[in-house]
TILUM-238315 format. One record per atom (N, C-alpha, C): atom name; x, y, z; residue in three letters. Coordinates in Angstrom, 3 decimals. Example, Ala and Ser with C-alpha at 12.3 -4.5 7.8 and 13.67 -1.06 7.14 Angstrom:
// TILUM-238315
{"N", {13.190, -5.690, 7.800}, "ALA"}
{"CA", {12.300, -4.500, 7.800}, "ALA"}
{"C", {13.200, -3.300, 7.800}, "ALA"}
{"N", {12.850, -2.250, 7.080}, "SER"}
{"CA", {13.670, -1.060, 7.140}, "SER"}
{"C", {12.900, 0.030, 7.870}, "SER"}
END
This chain:
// TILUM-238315
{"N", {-4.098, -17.929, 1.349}, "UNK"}
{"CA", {-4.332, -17.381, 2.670}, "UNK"}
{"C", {-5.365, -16.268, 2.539}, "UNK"}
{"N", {-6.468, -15.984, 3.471}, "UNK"}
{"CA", {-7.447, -15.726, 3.723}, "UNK"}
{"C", {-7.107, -14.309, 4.677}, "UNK"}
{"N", {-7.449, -12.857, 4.206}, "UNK"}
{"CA", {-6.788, -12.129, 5.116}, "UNK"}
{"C", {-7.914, -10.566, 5.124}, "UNK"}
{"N", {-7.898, -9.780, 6.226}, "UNK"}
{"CA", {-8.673, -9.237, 5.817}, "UNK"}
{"C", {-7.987, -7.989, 6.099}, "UNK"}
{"N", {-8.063, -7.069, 5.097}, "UNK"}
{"CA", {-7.666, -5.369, 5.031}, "UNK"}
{"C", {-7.831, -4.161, 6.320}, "UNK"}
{"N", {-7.195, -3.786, 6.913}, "UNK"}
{"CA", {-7.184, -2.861, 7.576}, "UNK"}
{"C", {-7.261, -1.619, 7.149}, "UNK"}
{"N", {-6.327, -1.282, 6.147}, "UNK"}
{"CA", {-6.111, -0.494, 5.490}, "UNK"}
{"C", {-6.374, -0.553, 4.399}, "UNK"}
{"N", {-6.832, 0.532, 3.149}, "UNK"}
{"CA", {-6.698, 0.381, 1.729}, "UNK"}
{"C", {-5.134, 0.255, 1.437}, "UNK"}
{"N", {-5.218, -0.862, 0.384}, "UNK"}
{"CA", {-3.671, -1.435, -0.049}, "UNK"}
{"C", {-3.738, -1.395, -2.022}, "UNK"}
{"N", {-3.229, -0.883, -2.385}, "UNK"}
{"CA", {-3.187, 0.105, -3.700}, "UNK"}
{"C", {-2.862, -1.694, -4.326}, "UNK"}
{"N", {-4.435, -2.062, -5.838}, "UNK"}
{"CA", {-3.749, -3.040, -6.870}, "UNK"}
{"C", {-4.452, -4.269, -5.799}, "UNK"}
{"N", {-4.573, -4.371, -4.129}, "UNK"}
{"CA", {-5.224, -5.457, -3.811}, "UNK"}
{"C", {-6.226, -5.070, -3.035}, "UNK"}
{"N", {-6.793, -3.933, -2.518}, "UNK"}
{"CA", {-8.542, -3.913, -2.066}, "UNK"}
{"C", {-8.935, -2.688, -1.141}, "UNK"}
{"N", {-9.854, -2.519, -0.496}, "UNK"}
{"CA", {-10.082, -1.504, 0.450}, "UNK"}
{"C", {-10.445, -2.105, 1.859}, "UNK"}
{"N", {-10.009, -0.861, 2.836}, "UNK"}
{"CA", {-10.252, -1.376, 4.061}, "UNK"}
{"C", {-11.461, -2.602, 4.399}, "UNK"}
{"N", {-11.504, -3.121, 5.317}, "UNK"}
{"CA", {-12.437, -4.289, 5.518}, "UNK"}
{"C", {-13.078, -5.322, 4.256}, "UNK"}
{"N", {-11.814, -5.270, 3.481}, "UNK"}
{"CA", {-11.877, -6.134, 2.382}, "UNK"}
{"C", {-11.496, -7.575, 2.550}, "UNK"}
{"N", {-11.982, -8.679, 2.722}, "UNK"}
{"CA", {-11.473, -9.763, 2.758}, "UNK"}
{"C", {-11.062, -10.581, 1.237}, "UNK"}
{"N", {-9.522, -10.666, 1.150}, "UNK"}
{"CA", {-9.206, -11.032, 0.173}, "UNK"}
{"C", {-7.913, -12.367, -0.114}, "UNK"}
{"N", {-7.926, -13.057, -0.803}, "UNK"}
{"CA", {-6.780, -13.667, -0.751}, "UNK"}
{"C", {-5.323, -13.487, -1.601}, "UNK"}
{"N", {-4.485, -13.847, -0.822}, "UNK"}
{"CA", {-3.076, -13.664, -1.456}, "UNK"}
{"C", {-2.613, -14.738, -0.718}, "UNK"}
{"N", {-1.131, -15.128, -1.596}, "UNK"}
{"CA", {-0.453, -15.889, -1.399}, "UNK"}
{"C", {0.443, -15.569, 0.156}, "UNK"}
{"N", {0.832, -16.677, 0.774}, "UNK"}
{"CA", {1.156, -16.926, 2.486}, "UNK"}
{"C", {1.962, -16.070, 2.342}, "UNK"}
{"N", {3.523, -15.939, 1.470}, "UNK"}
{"CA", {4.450, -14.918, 1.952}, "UNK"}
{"C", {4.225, -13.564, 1.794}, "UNK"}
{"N", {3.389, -13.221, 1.260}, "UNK"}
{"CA", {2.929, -11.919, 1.022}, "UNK"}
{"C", {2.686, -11.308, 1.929}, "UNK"}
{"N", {1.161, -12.406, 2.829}, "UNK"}
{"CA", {0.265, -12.054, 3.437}, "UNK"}
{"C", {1.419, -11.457, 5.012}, "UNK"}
{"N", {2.231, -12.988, 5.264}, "UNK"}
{"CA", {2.533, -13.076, 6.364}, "UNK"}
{"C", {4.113, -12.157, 6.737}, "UNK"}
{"N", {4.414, -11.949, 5.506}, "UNK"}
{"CA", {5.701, -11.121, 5.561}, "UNK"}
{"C", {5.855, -9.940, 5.293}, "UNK"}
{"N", {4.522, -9.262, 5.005}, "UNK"}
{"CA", {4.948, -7.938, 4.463}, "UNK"}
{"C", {2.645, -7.615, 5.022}, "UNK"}
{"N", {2.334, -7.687, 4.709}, "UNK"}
{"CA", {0.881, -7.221, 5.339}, "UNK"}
{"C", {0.353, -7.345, 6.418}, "UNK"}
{"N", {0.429, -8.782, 7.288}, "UNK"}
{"CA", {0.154, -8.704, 8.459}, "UNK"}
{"C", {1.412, -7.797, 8.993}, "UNK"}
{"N", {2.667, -7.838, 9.069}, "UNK"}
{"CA", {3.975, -7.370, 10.715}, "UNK"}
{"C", {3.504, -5.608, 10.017}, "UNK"}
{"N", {2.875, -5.308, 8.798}, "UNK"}
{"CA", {3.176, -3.416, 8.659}, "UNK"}
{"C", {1.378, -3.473, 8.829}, "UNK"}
{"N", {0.983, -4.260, 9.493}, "UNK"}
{"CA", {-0.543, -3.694, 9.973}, "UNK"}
{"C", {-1.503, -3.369, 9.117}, "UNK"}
{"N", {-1.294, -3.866, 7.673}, "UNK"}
{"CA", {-2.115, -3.581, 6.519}, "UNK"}
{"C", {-3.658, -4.855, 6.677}, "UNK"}
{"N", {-3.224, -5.572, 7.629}, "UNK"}
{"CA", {-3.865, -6.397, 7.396}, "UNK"}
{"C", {-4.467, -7.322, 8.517}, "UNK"}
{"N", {-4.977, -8.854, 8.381}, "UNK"}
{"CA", {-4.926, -9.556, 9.755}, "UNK"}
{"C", {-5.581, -10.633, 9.127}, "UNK"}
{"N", {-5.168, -11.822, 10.038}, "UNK"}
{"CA", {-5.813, -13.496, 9.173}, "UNK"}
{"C", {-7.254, -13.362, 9.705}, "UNK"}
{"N", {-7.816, -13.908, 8.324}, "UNK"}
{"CA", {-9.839, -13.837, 8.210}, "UNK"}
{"C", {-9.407, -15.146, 9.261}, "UNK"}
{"N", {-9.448, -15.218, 10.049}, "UNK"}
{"CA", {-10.671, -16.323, 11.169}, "UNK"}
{"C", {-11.989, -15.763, 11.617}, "UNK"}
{"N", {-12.769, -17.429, 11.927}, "UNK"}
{"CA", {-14.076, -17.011, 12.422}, "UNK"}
{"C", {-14.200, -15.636, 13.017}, "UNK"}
{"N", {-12.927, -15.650, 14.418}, "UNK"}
{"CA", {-13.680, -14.470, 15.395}, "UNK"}
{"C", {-13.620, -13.269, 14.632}, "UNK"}
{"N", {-11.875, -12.628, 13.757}, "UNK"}
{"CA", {-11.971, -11.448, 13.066}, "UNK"}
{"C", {-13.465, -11.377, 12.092}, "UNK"}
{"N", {-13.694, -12.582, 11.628}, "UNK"}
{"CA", {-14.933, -11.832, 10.804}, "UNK"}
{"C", {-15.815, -12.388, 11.191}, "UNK"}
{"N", {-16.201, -12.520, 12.382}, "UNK"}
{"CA", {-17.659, -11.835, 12.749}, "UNK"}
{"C", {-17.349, -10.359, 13.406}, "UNK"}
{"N", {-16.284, -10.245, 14.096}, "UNK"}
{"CA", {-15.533, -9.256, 14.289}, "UNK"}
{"C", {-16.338, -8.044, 13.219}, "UNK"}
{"N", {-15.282, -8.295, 12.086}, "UNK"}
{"CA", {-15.554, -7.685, 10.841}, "UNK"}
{"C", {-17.579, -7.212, 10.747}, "UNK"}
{"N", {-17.817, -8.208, 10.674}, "UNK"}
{"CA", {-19.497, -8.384, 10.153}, "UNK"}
{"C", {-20.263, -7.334, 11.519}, "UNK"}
{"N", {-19.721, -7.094, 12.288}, "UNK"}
{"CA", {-20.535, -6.201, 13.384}, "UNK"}
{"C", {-19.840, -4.715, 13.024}, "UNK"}
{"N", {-18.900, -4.838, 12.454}, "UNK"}
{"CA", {-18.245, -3.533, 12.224}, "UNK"}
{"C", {-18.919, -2.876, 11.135}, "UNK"}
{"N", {-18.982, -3.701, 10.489}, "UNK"}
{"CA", {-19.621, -3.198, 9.091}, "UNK"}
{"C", {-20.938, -2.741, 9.324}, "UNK"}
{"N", {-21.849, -3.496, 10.352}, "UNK"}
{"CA", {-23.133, -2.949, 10.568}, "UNK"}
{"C", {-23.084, -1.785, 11.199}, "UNK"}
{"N", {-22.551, -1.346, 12.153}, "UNK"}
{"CA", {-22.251, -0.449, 12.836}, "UNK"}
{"C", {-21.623, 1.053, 11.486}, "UNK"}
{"N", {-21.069, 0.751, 11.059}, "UNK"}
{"CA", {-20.480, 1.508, 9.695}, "UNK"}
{"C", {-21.621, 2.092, 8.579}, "UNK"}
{"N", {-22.471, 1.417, 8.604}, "UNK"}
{"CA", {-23.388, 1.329, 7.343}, "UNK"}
{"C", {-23.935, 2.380, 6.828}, "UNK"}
{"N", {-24.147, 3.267, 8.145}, "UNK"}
{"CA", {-25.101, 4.534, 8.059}, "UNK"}
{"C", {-23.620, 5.596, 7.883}, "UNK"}
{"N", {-22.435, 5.499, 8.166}, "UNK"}
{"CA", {-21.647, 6.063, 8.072}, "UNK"}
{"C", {-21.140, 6.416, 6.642}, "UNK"}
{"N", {-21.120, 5.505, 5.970}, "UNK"}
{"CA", {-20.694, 4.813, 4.982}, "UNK"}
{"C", {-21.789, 5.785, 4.130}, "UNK"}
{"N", {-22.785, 5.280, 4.080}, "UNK"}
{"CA", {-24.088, 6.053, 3.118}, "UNK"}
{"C", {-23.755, 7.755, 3.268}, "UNK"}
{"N", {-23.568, 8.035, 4.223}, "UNK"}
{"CA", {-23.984, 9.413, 4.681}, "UNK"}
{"C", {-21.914, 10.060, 3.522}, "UNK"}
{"N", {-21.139, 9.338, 4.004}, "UNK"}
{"CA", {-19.532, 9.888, 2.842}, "UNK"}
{"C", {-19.793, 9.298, 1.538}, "UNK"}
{"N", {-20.699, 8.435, 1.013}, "UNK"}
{"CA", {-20.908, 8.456, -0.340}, "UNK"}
{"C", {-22.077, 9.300, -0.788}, "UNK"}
{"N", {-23.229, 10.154, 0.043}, "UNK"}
{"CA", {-23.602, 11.502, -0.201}, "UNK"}
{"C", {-22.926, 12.771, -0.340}, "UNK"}
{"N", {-21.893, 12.828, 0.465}, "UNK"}
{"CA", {-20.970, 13.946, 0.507}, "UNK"}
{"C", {-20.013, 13.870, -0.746}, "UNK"}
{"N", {-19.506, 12.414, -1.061}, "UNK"}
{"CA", {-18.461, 12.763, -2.302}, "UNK"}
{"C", {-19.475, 12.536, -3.827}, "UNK"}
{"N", {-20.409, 12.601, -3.876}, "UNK"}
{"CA", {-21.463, 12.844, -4.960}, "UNK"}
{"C", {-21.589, 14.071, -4.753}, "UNK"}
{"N", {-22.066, 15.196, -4.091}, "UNK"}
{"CA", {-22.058, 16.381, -3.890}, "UNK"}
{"C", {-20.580, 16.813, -4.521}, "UNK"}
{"N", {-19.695, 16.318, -3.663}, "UNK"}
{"CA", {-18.327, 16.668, -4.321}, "UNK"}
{"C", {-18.105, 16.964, -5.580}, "UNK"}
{"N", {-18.500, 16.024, -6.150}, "UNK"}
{"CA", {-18.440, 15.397, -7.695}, "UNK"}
{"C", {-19.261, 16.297, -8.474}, "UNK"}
{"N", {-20.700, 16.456, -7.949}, "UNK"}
{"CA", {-21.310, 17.386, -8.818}, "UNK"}
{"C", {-20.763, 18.807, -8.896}, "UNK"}
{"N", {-20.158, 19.036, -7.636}, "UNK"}
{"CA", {-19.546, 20.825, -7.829}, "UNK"}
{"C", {-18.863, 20.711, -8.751}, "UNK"}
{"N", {-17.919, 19.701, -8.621}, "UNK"}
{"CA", {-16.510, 19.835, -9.658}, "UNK"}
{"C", {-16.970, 19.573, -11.232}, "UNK"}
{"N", {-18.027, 19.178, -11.092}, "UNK"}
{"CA", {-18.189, 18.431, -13.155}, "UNK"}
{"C", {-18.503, 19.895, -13.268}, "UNK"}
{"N", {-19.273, 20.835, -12.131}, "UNK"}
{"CA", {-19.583, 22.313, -12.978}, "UNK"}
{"C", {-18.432, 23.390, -13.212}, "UNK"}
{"N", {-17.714, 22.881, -12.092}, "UNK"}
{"CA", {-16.059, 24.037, -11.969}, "UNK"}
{"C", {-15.056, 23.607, -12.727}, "UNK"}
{"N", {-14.476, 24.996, -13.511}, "UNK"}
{"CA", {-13.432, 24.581, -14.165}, "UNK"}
{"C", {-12.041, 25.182, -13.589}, "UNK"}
{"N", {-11.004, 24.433, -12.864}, "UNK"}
{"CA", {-10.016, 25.174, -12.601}, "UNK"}
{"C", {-8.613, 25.598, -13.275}, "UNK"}
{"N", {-8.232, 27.045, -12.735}, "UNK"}
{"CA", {-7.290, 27.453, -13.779}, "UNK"}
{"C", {-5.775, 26.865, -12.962}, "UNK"}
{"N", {-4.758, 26.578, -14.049}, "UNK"}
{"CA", {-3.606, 26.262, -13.615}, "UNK"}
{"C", {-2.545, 27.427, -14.057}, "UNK"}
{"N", {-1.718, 27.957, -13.367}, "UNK"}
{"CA", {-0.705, 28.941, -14.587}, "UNK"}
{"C", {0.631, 27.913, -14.525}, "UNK"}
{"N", {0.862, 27.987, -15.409}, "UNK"}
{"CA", {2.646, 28.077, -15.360}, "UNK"}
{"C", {3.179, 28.425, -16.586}, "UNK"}
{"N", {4.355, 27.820, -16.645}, "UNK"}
{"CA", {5.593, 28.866, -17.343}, "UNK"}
{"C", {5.643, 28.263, -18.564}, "UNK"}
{"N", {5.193, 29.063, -19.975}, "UNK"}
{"CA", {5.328, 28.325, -21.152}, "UNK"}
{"C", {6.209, 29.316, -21.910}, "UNK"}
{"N", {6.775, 28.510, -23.502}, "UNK"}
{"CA", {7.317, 29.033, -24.325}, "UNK"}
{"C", {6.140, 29.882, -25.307}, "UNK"}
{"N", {6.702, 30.505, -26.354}, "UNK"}
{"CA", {5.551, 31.132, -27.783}, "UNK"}
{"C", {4.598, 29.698, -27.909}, "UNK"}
{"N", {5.005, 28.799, -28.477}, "UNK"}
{"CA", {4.305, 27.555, -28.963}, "UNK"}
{"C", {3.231, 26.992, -28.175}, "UNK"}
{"N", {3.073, 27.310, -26.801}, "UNK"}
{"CA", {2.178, 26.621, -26.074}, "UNK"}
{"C", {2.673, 25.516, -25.153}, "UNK"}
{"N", {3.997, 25.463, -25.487}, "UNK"}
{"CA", {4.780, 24.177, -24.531}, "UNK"}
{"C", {5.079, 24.313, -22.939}, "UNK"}
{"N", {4.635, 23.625, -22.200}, "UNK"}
{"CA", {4.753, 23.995, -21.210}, "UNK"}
{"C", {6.544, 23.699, -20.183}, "UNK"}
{"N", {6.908, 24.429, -19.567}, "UNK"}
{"CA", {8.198, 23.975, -19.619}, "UNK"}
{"C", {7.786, 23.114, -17.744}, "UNK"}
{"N", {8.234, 21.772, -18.210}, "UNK"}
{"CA", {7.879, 20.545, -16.749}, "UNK"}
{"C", {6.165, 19.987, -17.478}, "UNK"}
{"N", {6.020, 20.228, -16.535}, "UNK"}
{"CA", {4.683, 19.668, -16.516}, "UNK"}
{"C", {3.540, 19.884, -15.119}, "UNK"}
{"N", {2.163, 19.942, -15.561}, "UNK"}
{"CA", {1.549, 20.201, -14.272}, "UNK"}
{"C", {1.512, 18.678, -13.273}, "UNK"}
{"N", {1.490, 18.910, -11.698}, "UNK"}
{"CA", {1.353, 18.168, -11.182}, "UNK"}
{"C", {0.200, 17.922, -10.295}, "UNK"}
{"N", {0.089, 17.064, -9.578}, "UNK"}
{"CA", {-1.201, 16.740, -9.253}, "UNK"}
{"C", {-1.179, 17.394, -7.792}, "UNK"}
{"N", {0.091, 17.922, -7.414}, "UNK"}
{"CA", {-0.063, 18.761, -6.379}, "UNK"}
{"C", {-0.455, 20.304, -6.816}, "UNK"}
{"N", {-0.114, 20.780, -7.768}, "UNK"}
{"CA", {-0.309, 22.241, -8.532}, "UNK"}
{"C", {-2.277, 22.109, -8.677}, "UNK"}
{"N", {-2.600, 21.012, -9.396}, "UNK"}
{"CA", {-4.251, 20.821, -8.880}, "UNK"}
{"C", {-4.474, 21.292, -7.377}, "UNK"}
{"N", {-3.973, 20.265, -6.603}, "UNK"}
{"CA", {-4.815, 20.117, -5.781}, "UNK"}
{"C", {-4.832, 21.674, -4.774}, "UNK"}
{"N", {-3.622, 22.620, -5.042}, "UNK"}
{"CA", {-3.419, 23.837, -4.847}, "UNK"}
{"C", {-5.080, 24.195, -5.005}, "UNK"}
{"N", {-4.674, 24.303, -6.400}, "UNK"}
{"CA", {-5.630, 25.637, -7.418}, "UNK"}
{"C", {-6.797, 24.990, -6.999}, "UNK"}
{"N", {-7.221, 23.400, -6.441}, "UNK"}
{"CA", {-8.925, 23.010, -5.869}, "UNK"}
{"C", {-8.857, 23.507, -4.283}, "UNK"}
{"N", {-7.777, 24.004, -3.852}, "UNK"}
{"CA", {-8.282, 24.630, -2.543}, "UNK"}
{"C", {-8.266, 25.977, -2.648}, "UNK"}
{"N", {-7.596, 26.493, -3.314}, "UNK"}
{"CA", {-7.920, 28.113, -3.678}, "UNK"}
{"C", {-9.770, 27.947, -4.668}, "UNK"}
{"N", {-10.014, 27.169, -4.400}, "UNK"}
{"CA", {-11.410, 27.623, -5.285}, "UNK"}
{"C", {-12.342, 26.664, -4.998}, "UNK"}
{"N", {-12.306, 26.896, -3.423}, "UNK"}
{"CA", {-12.924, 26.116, -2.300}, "UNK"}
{"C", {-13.040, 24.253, -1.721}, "UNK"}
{"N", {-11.994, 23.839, -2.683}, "UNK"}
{"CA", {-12.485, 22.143, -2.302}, "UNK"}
{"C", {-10.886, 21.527, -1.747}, "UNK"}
{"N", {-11.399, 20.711, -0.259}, "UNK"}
{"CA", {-10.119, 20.347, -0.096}, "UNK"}
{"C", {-10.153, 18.610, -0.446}, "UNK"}
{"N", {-9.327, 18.822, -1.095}, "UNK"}
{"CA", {-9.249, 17.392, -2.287}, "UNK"}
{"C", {-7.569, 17.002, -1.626}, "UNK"}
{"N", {-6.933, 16.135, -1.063}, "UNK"}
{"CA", {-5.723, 15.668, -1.071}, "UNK"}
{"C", {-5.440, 15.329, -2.849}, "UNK"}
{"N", {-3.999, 15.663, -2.315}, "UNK"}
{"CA", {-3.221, 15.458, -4.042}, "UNK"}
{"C", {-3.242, 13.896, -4.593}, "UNK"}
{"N", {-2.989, 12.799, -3.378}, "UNK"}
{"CA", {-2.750, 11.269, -3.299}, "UNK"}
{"C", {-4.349, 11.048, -4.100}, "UNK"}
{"N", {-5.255, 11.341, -4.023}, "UNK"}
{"CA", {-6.132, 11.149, -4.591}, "UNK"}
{"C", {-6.899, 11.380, -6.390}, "UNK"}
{"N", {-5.943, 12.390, -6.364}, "UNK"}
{"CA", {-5.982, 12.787, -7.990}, "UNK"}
{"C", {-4.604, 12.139, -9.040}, "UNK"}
{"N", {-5.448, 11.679, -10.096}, "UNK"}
{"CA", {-5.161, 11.353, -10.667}, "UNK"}
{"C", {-4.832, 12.380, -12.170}, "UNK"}
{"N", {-3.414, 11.994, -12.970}, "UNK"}
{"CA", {-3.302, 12.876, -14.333}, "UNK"}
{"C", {-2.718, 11.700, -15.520}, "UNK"}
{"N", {-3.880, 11.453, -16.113}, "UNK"}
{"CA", {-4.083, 10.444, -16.996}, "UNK"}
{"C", {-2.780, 10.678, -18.322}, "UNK"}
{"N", {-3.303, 11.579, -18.723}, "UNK"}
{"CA", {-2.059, 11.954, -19.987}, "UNK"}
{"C", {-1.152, 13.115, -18.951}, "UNK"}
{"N", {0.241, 12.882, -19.208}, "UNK"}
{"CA", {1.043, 14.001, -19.054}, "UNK"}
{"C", {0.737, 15.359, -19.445}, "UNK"}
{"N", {0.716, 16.554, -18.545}, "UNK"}
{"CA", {-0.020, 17.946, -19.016}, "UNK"}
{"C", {1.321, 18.972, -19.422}, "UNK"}
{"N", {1.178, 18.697, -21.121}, "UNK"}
{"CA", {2.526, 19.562, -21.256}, "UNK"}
{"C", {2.359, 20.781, -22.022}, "UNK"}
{"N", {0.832, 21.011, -22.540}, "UNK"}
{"CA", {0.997, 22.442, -23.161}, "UNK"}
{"C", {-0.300, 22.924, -22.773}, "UNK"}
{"N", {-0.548, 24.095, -23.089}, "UNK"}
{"CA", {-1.388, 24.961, -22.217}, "UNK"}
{"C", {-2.896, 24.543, -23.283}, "UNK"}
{"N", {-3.674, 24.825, -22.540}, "UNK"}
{"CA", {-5.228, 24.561, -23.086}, "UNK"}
{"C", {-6.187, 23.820, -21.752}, "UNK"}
{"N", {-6.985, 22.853, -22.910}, "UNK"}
{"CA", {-7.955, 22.426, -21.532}, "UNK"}
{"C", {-7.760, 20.856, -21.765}, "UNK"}
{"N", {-7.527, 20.280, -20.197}, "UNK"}
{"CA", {-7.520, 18.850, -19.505}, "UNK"}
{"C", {-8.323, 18.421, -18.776}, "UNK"}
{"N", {-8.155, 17.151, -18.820}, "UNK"}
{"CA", {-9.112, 16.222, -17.625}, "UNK"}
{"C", {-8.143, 15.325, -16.301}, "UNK"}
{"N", {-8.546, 15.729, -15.117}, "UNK"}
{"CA", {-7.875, 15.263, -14.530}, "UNK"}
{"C", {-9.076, 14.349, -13.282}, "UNK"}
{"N", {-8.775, 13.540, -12.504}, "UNK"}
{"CA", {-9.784, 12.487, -12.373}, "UNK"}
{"C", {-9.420, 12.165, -10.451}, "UNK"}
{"N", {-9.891, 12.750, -10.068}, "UNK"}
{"CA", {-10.391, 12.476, -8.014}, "UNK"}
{"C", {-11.124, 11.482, -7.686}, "UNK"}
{"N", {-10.279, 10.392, -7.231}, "UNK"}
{"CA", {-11.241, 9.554, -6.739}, "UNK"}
{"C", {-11.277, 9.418, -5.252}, "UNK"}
{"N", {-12.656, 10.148, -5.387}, "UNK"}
{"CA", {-13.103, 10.462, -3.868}, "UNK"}
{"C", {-13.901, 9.969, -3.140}, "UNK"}
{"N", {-14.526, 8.573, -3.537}, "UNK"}
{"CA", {-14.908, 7.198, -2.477}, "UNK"}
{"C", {-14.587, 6.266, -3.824}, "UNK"}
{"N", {-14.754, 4.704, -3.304}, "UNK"}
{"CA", {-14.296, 3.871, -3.669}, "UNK"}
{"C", {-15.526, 3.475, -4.723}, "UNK"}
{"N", {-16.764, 4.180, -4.980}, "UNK"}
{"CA", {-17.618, 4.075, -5.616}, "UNK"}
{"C", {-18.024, 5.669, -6.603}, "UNK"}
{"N", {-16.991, 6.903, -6.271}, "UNK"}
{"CA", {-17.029, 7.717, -6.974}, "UNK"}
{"C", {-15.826, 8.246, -7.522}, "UNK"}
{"N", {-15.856, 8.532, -8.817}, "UNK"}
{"CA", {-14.636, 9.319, -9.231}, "UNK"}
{"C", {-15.351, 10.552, -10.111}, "UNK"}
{"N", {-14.279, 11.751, -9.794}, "UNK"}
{"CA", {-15.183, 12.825, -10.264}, "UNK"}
{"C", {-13.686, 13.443, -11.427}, "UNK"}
{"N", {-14.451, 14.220, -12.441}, "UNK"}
{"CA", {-13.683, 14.577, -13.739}, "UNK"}
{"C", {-13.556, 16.147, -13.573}, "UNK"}
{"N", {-11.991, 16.528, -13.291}, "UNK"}
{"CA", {-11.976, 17.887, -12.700}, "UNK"}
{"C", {-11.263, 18.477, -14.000}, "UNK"}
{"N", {-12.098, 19.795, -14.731}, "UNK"}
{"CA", {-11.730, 19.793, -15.524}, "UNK"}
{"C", {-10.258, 21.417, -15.398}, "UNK"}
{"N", {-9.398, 20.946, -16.256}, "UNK"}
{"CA", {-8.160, 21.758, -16.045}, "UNK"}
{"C", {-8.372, 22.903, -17.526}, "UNK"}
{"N", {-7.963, 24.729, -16.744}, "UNK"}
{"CA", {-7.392, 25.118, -17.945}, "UNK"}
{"C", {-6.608, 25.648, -17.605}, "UNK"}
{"N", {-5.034, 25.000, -18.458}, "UNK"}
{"CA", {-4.048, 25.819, -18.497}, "UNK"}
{"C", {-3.436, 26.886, -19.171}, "UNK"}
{"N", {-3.128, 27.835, -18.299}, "UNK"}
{"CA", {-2.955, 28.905, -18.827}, "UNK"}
{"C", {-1.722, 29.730, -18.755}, "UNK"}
{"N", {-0.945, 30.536, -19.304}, "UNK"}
{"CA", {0.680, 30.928, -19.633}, "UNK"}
{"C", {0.352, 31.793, -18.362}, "UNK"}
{"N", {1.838, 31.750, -17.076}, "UNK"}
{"CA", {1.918, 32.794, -16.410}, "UNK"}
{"C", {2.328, 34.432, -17.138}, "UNK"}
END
């Protein structure tokens, strides 16, 4: 079955993505929660005028999250929390504790968007990874530091 994205759907595509999946998928769980809708002719030409209409839109938020991207490869942000003598951190940082410390130091980044590749359990310096269009991901670099 032939279906096309409304929404970005995490593992199968991004909005105005036409993609296929199997019928019960499509028809029991993506089309009735609005993730989705059956590719016929009319939706995609539907689709195909939308996209033109989009185009200049589209160009103009993959300028802005390149800008994004370049601030952040130069900024390094600090994290505190609570460690032992050894450097161990007690929990771990989260990707909401980022996305804090990137709006205290001017960028508003949602947390759903950042990513923390290795678990952050002792204090020093990390990489943590924003993907902030579907054609950019930017490398935000972390230093953690003992409150």
């Amino acid at each position: 079955m032939e279906i096309i994205l409304i929404q970005d759907v995490a593992n199968l595509g991004y909005k105005n993505d036409i993609v296929k999946v199997k019928d019960g998928y499509g028809r029991n769980y993506l089309i009735p929660n609005k993730y989705a809708i059956i590719a016929n002719e009319s939706n995609k030409k539907q689709l195909a005028e939308n996209m033109k209409q989009q185009a200049k839109k589209m160009a103009q938020l993959l300028d802005d999250a390149q800008n994004t991207a370049n601030k952040l490869a130069m900024t390094t942000i600090t994290v505190a929390a609570k460690a032992n003598e050894d450097g161990k951190i007690f929990g771990t940082i989260t990707t909401a504790q980022v996305a804090e410390a990137l709006k205290a130091a001017g960028f508003d980044i949602d947390k759903k968007i950042i990513t923390i590749e290795e678990a952050v359990k002792e204090l020093g310096e990390h990489v943590a990874v924003a993907r902030l269009h579907r054609e950019v991901k930017a490398e935000i670099k972390l230093n953690v530091v003992a409150e």
